[in-house]
N, C-alpha and C positions, 0 to 999 in steps of 0.2 A: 504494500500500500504506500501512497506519497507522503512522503515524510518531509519536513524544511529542517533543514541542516542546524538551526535555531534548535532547534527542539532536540535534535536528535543531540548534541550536547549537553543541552542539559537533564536528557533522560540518563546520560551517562556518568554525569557527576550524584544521581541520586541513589540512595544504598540499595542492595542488593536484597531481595525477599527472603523472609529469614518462612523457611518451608517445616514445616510442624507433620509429625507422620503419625499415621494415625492412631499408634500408639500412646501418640503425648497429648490426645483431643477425644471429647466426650460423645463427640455427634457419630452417630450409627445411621447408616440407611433406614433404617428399622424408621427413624425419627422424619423421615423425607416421603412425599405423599407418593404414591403411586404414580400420578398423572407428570411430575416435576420428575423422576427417575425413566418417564417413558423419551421425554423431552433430553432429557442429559445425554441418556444413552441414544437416544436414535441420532443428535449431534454426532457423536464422539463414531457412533460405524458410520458417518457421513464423511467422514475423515474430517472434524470440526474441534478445538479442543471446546470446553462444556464446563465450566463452573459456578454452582450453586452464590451468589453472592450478598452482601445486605443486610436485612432482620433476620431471617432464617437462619441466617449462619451464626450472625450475633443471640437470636435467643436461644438456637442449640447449645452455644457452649455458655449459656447463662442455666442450661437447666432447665429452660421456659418452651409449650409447645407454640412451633412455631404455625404463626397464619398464614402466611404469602408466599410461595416459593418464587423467589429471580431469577432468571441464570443468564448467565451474560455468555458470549461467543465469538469466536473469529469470522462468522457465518454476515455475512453480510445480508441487510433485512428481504430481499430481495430471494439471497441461498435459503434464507428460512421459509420464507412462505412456498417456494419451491419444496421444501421436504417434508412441511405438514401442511399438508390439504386443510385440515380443519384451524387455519393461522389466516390473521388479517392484521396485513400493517396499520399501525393507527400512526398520529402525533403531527406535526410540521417540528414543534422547538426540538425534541426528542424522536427522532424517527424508532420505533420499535415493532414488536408483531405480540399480538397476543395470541398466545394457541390453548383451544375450548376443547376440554372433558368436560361435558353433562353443564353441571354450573359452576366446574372449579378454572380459572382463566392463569396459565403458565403465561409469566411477561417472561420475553427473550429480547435482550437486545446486545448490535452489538458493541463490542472494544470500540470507546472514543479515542482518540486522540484530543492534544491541546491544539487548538487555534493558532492559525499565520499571523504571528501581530506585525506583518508584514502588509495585509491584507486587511477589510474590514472584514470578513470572513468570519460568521459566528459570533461578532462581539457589535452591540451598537457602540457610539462616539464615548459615551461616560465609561466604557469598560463593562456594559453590562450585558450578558449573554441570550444573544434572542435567537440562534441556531445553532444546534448542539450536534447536529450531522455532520462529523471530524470522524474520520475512521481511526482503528491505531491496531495497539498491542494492546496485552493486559498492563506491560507495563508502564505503558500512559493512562491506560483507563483509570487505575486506581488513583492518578494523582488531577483526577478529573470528578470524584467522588467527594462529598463535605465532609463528614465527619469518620474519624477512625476506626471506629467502632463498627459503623456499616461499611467499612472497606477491607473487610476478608473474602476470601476465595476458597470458597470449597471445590475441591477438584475428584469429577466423579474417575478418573483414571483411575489415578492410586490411593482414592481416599485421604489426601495430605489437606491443608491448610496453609495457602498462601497469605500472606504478612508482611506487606511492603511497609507500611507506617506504623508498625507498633501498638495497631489495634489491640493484638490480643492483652498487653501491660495494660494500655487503657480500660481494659474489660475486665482485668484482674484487679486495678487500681480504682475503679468505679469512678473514672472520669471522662467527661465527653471533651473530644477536642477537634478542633479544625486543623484541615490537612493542608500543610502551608500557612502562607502568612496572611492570620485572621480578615486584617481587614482587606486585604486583597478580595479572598475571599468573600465575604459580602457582601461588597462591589459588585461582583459578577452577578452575586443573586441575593439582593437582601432577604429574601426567605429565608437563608440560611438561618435567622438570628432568631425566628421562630422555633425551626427546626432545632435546634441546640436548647432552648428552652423548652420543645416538647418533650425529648427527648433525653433532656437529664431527669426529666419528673414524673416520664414514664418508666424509667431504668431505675431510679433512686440515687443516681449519679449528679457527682459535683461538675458545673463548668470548670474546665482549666480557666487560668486567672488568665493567660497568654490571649486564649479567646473570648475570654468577657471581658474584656475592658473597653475595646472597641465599642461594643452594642450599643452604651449609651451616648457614647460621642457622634457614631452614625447612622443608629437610628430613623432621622428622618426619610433614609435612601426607599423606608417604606411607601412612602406616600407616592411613588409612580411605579409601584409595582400594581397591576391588571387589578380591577376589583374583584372580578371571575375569582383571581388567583387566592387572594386574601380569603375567601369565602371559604374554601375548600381548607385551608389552613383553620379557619376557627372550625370546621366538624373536627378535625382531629384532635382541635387543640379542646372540644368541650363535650364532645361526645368519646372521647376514647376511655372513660372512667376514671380520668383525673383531671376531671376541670377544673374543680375547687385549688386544686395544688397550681393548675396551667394559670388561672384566673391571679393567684399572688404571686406568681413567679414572673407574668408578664406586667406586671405593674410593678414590682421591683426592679425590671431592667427598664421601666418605663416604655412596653413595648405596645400595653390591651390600647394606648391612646388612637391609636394606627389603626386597631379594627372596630373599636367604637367610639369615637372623639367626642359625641356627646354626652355618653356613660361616663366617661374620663373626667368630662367638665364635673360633672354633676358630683360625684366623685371624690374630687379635688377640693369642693367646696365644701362639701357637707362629709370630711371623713369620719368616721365612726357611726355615723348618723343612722336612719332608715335606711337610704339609696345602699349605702354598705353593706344590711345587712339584709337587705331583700336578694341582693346578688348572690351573697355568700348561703343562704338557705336554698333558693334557686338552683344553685352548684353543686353543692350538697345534695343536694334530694336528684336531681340527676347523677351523681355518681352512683348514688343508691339504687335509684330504678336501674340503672346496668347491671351492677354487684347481683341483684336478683334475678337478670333477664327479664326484664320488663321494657316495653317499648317507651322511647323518646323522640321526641321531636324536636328542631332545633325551633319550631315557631314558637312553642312556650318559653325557650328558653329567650330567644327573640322579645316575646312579652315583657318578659322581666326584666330584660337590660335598659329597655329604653321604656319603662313605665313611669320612672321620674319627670325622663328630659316631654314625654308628652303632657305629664300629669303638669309639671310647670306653663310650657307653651299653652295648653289649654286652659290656666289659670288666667294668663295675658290677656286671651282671648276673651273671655270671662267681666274682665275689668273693662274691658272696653264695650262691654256692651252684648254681648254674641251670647245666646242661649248656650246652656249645657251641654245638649245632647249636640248641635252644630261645632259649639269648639271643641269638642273630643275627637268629632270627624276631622275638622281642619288641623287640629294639631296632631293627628296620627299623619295625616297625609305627608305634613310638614317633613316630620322626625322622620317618617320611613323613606324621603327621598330623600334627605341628606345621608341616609346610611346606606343605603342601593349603594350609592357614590363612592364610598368607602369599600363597602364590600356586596358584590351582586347578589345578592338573596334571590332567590326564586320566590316568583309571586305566590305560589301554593302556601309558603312561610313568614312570608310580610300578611298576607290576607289572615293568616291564624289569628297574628298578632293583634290585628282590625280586629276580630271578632273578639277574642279576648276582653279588649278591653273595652268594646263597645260593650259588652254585655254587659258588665261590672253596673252600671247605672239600673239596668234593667234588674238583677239581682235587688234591687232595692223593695223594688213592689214584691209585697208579701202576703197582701191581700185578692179575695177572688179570688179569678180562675189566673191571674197573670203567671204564678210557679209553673201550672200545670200545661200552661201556652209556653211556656218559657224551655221545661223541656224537649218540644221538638227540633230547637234548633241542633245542628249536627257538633258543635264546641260547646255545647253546656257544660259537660263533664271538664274541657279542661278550663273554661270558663270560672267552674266551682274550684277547683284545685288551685286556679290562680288568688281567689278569692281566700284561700284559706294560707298561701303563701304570704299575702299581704298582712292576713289575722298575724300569722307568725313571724313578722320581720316588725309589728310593732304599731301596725297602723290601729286604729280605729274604729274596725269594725268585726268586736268579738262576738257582740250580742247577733249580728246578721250571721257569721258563719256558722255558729251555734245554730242558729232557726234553720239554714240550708242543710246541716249537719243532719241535723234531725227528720229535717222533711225527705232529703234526697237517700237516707237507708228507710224509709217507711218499706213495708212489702207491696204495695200499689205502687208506689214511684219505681221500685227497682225491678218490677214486670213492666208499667210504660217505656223506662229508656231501654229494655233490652229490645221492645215491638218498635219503639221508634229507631234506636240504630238497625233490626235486623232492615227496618221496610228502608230507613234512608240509604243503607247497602246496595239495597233489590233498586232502588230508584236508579245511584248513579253507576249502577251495570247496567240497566236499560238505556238510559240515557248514552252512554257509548257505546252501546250497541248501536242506537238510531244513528249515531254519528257519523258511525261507520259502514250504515247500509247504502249500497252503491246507486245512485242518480236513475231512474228508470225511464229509458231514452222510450 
């Protein structure tokens, strides 16, 4: 493959992979899923080499099972889709192929190379990486990888472990660190600085001091990273079952400003207060419904971050004149398009948030038929749970969640919401059924 002479010097000054046999390493096949070993090995008789790389190999030799298999290859995306039929390249920044068992998806991509900085090639003008299609060796790939700890190589040949930077100490010494020089590094992709925060607090691992220091000096490099991108960054960072840990770890690097700057205001202003501690319960109780397998949504948790900066805005509104139930609409609208902006939410998860909190006013009528009108809506349930989130971070209204408490386990209320979600179910399957029935010419 083309190499620039650049490069190729400086792969030569970098140390040599200290190879670990399998002897000296925990991870067994036994531990690698079926579908990831059909993948390895059909590489490896392609005449391809084929190693496992990334979490997998990190939480094999942590002990932990692993979720995701990677494997990375000499195979060019193009050899791969050519040897498994059931493989489709995805990506433009990252070209790779994903190859489908049933519902388990094998990522293959292959060996990057570094960039001609000879060339704009791969890198926009600040240094920051918008094409990652650089072919190479493994011994470029891995100094094209963030962090230490995800840059081992399991090698299904001889069952060794490859170790160009020292991963494996960093994994014995319980510390995450950047491969090269930090802030270079976050330059190129300031996601990194997420990543390294999710990622000591999902490991239990300390930042090296070499790579934290930077984060809060450049920090801002966040704010012209894709909202799209930011978004998928907060599911991992508050749905992977340490949000409450992600949540203070990213306000101590000063990082949560960047995915919700009006949380942060609010925040900032009022620390210890409610807004503090509606978050911190919110966080909490989502780590919990995972810890049990219980389903999550990020729209409730969406509810809760920006239920200040609305509830304020809509106080504004309020003073000047504007009915209740109008400045709640106007000021949800407000707060969910400056936070699109920030981070792209999907409307299915901005719309929860609407409902949520539009209902909250409506929870107030307690008399007549309005409860039993009230249940048909499809987010009463988490409607009530927001409502008892707010009881427990201090607000105001104990005596209301106590009457819903009561009225919502009666045995008539908990036969109507099971007949109203079965039939709201039956509803919107019909309904995309009609959707999808074909125009009759």
């Amino acid at each position: 493959m083309k190499q620039n002479n650049n490069q190729t010097n400086i792969t030569h000054l970098r140390p040599q992979p200290v190879v670990i046999p399998q002897c000296d390493h925990i991870i067994s096949r036994d531990q690698i899923s079926e579908n990831a070993l059909k993948v390895l090995y059909r590489l490896k008789s392609g005449g391809y080499s084929a190693y496992l790389v990334g979490g997998s190999v990190r939480d094999m030799l942590l002990g932990r099972e692993p979720k995701d298999f990677d494997v990375v290859t000499d195979a060019l995306p193009e050899q791969i889709r050519e040897l498994f039929r059931n493989s489709r390249l995805i990506g433009r920044r990252f070209r790779l192929a994903h190859v489908r068992y049933g519902g388990e998806v094998i990522e293959v991509s292959t060996f990057r190379a570094h960039h001609n900085s000879d060339t704009s090639e791969g890198n926009s003008v600040e240094g920051r990486i918008i094409r990652d299609n650089v072919y190479g060796t493994i011994g470029e790939d891995v100094w094209r990888r963030d962090l230490t700890v995800n840059a081992l190589y399991y090698n299904i040949e001889d069952h060794t472990v490859v170790d160009y930077v020292s991963g494996m100490a960093d994994i014995k010494s319980g510390q995450i660190r950047l491969i090269g020089d930090p802030t270079q590094r976050y330059t190129e992709d300031p996601v990194r600085m997420l990543r390294a925060v999710r990622f000591a607090v999902k490991l239990g691992f300390r930042i090296d001091p070499a790579s934290e220091t930077p984060i809060r000096k450049i920090n801002g490099l966040l704010s012209d990273i894709p909202s799209a991108r930011l978004f998928e960054e907060c599911l991992k960072l508050f749905l992977g079952g340490d949000a409450l840990q992600s949540f203070e770890s990213l306000r101590h690097y000063d990082l949560f400003r960047f995915l919700f700057p009006q949380t942060d205001e609010v925040l900032s202003q009022q620390e210890g207060g409610f807004p503090q501690t509606m978050v911190i319960h919110a966080l909490r109780d989502t780590d919990n419904r995972i810890a049990n397998d219980k389903p999550v949504t990020p729209g409730f948790l969406i509810a809760a971050f920006l239920w200040m900066p609305m509830i304020n805005l809509a106080k504004q509104y309020k003073q000047n004149g504007v009915p209740h139930n109008e400045a709640i609409i106007l000021a949800s609208d407000v707060v969910i398009s400056k936070q699109v902006s920030c981070t792209a939410m999907p409307r299915r998860f901005t719309q929860m948030a609407r409902d949520i909190w539009h209902i909250q006013s409506r929870l107030e009528k307690t008399r007549g038929n309005w409860p039993q009108r009230l249940l048909s809506h499809p987010k009463i349930r988490a409607a009530y749970d927001f409502l008892l989130l707010r009881n427990k971070s201090g607000e105001n209204v104990d005596e209301l969640a106590s009457w819903w408490t009561d009225f919502i386990n009666r045995p008539e209320t908990v036969k109507l919401l099971a007949k109203n979600h079965k039939t709201g179910r039956n509803t919107q399957r019909n309904r995309h059924h009609r959707k999808q029935k074909p125009v009759q010419k």
